[in-house]
Backbone as ProteinMPNN parsed JSONL, in Angstrom:
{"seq_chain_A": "XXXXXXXXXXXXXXXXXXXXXXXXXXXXXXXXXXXXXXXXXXXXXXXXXXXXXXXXXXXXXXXXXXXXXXXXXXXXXXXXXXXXXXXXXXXXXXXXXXXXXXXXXXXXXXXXXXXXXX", "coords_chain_A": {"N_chain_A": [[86.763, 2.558, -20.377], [88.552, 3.451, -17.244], [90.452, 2.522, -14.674], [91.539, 2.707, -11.787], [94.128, 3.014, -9.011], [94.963, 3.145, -6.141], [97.56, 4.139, -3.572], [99.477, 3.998, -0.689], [98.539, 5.299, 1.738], [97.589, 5.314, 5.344], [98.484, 5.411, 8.894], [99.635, 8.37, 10.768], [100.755, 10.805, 12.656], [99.977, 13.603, 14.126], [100.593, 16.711, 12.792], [102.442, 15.136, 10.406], [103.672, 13.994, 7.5], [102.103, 13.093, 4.336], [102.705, 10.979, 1.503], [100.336, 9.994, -1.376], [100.12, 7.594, -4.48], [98.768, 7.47, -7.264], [97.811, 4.727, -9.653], [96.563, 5.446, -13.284], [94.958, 3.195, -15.227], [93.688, 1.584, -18.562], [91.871, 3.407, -20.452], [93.455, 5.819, -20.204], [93.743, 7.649, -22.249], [91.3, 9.262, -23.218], [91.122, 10.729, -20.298], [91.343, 14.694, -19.155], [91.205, 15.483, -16.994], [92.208, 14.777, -13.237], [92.292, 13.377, -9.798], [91.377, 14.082, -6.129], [89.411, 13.315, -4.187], [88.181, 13.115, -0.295], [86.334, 11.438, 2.204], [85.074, 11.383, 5.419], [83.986, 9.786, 8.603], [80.575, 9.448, 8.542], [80.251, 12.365, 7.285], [79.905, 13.972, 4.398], [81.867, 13.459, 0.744], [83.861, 15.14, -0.286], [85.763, 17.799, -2.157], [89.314, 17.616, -2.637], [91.5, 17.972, -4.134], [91.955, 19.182, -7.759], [93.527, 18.309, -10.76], [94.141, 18.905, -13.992], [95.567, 17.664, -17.397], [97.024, 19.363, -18.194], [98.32, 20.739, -16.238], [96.801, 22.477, -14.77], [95.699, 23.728, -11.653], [93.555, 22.753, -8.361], [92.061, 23.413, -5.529], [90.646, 22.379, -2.784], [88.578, 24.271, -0.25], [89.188, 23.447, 2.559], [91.828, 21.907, 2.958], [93.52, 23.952, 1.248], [96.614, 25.305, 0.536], [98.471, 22.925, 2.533], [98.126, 20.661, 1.08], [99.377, 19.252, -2.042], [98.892, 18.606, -5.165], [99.902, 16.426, -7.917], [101.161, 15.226, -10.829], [101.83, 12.461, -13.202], [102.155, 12.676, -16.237], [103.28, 10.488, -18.084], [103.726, 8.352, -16.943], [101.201, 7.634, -15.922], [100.345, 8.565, -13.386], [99.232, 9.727, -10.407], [99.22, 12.058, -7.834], [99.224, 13.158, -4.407], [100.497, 15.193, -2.293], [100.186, 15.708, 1.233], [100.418, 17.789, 4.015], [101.776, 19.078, 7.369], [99.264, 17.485, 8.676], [96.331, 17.009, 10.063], [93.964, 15.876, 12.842], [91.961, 15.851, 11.879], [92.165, 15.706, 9.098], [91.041, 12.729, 8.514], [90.418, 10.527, 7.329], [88.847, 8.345, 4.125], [90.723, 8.513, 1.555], [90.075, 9.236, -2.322], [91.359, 8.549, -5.274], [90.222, 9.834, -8.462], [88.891, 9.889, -11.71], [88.206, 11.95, -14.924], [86.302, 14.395, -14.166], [83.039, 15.924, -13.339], [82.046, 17.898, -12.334], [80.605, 19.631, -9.664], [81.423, 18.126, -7.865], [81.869, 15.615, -8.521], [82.678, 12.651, -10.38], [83.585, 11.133, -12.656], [84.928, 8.276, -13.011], [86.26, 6.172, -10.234], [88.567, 5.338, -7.25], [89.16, 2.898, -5.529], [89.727, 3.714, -3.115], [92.013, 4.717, -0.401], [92.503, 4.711, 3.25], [93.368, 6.853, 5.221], [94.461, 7.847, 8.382], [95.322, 10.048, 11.012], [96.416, 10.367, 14.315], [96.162, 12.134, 17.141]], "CA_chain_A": [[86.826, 2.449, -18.922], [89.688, 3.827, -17.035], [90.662, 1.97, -13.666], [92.524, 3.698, -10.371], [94.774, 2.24, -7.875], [95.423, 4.17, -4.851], [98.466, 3.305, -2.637], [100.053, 5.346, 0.509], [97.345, 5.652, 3.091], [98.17, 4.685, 6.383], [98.404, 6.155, 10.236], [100.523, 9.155, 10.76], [100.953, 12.097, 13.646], [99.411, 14.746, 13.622], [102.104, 17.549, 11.596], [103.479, 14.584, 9.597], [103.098, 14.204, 5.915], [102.146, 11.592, 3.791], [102.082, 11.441, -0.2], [99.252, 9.466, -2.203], [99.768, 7.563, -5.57], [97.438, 6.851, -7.841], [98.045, 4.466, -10.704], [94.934, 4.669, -13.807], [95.025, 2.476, -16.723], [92.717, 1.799, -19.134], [91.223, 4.342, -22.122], [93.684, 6.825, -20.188], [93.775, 8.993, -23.03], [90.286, 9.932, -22.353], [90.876, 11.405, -19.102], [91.954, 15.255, -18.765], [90.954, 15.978, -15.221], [92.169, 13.839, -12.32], [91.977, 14.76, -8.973], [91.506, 13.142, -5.446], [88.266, 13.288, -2.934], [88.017, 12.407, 0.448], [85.158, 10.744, 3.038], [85.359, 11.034, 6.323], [82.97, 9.215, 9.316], [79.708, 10.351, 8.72], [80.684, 13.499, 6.555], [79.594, 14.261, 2.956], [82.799, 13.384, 0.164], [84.199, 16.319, -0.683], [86.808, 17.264, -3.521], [90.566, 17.754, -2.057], [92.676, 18.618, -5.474], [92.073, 18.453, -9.067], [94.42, 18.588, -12.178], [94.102, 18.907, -15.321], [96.474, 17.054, -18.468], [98.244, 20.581, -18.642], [99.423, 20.652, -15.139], [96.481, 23.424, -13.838], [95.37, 22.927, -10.426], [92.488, 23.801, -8.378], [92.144, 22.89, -4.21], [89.389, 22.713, -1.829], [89.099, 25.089, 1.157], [89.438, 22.707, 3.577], [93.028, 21.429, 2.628], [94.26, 24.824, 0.835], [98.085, 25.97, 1.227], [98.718, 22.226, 2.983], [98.216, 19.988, -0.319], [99.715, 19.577, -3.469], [98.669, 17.726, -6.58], [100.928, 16.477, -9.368], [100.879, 13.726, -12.205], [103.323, 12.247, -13.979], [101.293, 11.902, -17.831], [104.305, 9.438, -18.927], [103.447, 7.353, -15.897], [99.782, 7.551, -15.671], [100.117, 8.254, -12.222], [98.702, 11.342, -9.949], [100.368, 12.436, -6.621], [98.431, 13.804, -3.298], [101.171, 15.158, -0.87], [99.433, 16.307, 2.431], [101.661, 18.41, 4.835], [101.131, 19.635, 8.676], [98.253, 16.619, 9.04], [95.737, 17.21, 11.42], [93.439, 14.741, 13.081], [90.223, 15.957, 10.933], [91.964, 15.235, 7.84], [91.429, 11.48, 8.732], [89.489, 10.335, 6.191], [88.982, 7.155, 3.228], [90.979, 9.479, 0.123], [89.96, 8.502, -3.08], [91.511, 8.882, -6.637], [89.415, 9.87, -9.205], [89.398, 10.906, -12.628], [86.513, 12.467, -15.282], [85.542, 15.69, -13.952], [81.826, 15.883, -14.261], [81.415, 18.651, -11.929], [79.56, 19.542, -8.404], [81.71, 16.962, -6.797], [81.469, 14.3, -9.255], [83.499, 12.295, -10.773], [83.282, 9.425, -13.83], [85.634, 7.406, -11.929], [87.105, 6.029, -8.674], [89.258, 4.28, -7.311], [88.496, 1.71, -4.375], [89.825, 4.019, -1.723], [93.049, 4.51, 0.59], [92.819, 5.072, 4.892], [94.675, 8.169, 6.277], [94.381, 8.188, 9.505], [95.863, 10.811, 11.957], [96.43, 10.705, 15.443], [96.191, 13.632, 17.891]], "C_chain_A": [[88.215, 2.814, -18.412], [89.337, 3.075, -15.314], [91.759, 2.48, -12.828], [92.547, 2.956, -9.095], [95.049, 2.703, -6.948], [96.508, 3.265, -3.888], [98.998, 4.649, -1.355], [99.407, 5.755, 1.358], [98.523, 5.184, 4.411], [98.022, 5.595, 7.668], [99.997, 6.919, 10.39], [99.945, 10.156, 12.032], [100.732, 12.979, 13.25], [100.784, 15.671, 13.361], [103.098, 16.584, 10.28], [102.714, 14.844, 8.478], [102.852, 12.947, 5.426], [101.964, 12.101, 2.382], [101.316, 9.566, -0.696], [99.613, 9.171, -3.817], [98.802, 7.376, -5.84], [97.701, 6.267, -9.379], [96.793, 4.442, -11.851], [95.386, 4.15, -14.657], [93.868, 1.916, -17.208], [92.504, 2.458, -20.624], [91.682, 6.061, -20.587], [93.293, 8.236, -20.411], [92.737, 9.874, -22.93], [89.787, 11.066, -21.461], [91.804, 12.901, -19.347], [92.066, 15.664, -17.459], [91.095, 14.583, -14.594], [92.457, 14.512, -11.125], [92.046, 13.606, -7.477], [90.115, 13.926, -4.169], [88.441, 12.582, -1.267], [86.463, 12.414, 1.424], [85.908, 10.864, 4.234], [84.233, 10.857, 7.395], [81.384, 10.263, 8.899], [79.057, 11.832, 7.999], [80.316, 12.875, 4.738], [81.124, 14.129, 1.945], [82.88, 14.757, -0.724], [85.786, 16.671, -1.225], [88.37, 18.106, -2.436], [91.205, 18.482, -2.965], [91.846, 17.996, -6.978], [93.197, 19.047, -9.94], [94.516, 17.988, -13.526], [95.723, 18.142, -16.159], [97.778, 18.232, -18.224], [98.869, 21.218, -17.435], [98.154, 21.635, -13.849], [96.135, 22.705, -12.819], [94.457, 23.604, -9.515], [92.805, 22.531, -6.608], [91.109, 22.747, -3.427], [89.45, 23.393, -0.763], [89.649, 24.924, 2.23], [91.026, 22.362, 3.81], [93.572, 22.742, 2.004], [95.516, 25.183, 1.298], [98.97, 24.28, 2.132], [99.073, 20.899, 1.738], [98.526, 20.65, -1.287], [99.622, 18.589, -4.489], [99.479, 17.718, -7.526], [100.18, 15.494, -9.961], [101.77, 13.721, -12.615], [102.702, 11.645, -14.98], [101.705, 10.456, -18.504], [103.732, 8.045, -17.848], [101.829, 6.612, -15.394], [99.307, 7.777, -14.145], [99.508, 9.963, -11.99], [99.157, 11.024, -8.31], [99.574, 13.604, -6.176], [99.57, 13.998, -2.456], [100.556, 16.285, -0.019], [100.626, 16.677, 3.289], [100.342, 19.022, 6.259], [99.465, 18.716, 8.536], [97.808, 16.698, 10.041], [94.364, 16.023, 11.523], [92.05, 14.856, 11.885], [90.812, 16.126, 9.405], [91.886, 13.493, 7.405], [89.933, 11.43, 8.104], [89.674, 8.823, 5.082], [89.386, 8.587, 2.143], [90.65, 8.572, -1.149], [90.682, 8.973, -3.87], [89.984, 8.901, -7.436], [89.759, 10.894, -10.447], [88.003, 11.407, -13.837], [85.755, 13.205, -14.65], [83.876, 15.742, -14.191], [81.501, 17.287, -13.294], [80.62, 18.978, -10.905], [80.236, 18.787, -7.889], [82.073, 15.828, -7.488], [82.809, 14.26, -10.436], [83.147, 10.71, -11.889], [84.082, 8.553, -13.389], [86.312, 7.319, -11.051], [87.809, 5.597, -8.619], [88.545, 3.445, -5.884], [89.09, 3.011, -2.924], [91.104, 3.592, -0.724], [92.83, 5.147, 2.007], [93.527, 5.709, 4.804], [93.957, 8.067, 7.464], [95.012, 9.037, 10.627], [96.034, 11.47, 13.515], [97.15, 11.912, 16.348], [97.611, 13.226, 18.842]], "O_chain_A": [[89.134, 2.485, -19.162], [88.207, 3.089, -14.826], [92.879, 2.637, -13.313], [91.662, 2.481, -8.383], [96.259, 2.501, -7.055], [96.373, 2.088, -3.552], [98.82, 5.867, -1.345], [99.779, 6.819, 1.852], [99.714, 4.872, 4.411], [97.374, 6.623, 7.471], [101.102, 6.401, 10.23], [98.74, 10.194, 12.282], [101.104, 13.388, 12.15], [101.894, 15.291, 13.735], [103.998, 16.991, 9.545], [101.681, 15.492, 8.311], [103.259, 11.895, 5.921], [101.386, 13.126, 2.019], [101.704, 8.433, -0.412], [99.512, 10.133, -4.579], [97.871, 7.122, -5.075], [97.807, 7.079, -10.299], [95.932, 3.591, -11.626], [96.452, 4.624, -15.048], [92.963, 1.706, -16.4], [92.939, 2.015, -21.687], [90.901, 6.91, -20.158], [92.904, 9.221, -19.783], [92.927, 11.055, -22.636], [88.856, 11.868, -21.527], [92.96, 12.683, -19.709], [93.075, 16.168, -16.967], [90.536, 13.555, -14.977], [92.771, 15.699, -11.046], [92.605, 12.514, -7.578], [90.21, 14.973, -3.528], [88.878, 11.432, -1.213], [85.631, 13.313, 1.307], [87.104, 10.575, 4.294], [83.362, 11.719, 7.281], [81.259, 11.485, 8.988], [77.914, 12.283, 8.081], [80.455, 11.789, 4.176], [81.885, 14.942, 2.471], [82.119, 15.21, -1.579], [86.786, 16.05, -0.867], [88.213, 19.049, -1.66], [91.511, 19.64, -2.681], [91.354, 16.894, -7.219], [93.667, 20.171, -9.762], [94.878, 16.887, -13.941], [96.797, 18.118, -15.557], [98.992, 18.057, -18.118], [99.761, 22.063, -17.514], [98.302, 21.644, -12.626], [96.146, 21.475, -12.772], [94.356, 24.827, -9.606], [93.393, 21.454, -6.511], [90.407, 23.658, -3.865], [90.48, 23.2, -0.117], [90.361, 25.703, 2.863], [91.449, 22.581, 4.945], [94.728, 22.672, 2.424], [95.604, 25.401, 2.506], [100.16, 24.479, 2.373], [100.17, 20.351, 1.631], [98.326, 21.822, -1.609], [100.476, 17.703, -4.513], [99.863, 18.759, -8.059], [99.051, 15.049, -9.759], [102.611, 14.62, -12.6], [102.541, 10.424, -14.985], [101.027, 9.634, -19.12], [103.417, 6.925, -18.251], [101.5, 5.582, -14.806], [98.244, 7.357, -13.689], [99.369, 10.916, -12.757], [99.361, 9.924, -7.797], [99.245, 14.597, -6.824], [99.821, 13.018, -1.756], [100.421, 17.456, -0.373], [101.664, 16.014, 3.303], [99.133, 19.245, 6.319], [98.497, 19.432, 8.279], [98.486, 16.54, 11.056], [93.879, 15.447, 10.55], [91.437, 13.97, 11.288], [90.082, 16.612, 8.541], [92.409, 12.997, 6.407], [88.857, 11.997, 8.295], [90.713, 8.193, 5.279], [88.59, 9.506, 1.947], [90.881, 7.363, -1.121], [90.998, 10.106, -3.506], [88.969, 8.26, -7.164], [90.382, 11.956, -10.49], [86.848, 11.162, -13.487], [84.58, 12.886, -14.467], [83.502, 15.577, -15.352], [80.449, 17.807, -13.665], [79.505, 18.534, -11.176], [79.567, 18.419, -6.924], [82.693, 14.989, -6.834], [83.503, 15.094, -11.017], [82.595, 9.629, -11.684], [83.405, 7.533, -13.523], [87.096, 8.238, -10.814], [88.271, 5.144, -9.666], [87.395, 3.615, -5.48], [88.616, 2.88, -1.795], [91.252, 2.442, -0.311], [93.007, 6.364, 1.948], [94.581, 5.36, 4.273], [92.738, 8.235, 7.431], [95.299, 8.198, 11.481], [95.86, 12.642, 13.847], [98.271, 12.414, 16.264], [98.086, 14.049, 19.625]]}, "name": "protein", "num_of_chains": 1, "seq": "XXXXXXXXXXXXXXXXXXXXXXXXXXXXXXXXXXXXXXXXXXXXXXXXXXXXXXXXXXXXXXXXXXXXXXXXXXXXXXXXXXXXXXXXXXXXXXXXXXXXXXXXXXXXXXXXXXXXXX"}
């Protein structure tokens, strides 16, 4: 079982930035893909960033050129920084790690608020 902590949500202006940890622990070792989804009112959860153990990185259309995904392996952590925030990226972000594909993910985390006012 691997377990994910999400911290760094919160209400921000539209153009500001915000960055996203994510602590997992657990059966780590396990995991090469981690990554981060978000939900927003009403709307279907749809994938934001993933990255792989070896640093690659892959984006969703929606967020492209604005986000950037890291990790820090030593740390167990993974790192969402969002730039130029606009109100329709106001959303519940999740962590998640276990790639399964289509969207999906072998685990979550509970979920951090962004919110972004116009």
């Amino acid at each position: 079982q691997v377990q994910l902590v999400e911290s760094g949500g919160g209400l921000v202006q539209a153009g500001g930035s915000l960055r996203l940890s994510c602590l997992a622990s657990g059966s780590v070792f396990t995991i090469n893909n981690m990554g981060w989804s978000r939900q927003a009112p009403g709307e279907r959860r749809e994938l934001v960033a993933r990255i792989t153990s070896g640093g690659s990185t892959s984006y969703g259309d929606s967020v492209k050129g604005r986000v950037t995904i890291s990790r820090d392996n030593a740390k167990n952590t993974v790192y969402l920084q969002i730039d130029s925030l606009k109100p329709e990226d106001t959303a519940v972000y999740y962590c998640a790690a276990g790639w399964l594909g289509g969207g999906s993910w072998r685990y979550w985390g509970q979920g951090t608020q962004v919110t972004v006012s116009s």
